[in-house]
C-alpha positions, 0 to 999 in steps of 0.5 A: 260278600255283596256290598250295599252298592251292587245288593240287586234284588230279584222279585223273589228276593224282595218278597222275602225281605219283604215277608221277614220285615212284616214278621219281625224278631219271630220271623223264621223259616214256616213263619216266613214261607207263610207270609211269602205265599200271602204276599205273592198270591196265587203263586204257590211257593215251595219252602225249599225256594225260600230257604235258598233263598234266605240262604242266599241272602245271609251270604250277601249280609243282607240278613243274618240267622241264629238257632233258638233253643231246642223247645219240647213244642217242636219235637226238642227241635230248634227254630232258625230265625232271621232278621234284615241287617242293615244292607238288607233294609238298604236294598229294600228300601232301594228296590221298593223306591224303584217299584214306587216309580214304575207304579207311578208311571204306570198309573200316570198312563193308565189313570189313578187307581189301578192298583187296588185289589179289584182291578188287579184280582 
């Protein structure tokens, strides 16, 4: 299991915890995938790479899973949610600082306000 010391996060990873943070205690696989896609427009992101993913991540303890009660909307099917623990928010709050420097310096070369959604759309 990865400790809060070596939790390096890829992009897709961020954009994950990211999307189960937004979503909170409902946040499960299609409600998850929904959110990714939002925040990683255009790109078109399979479910499959996001359950990897969330597999992925509940190895390394940053999030962690459980099955609801199979309900009569879904077919007697049960939903897999998740939620980030504590070295998942760690990470994130460690990956998002970082993101925070690198806009910083960019803006700093480029001028205040580039990061709005015209500029980068």
């Amino acid at each position: 299991m990865t400790t809060v010391a070596n939790a390096t996060l890829g992009q897709f990873e961020q954009v994950v915890l990211t999307a189960i943070l937004a979503l909170g205690d409902g946040a499960y696989g299609v409600t998850i995938h929904a959110k990714v896609e939002e925040l990683s427009r255009p790109r078109k992101v399979v479910l499959g790479a996001v359950y990897a993913t969330l597999d992925r991540m509940e190895d390394k303890g940053l999030v962690t899973s459980w099955m609801t009660d199979p309900t009569p909307e879904r077919g007697g099917r049960a939903k897999r949610c998740f939620r980030l623990e504590q070295s998942g928010e760690l990470a994130l709050r460690d990956a998002a600082t970082t993101a925070k420097r690198i806009c910083d310096a960019i803006e700093q070369q480029w001028g205040v306000g580039i990061w709005n959604d015209s500029a980068i759309a």
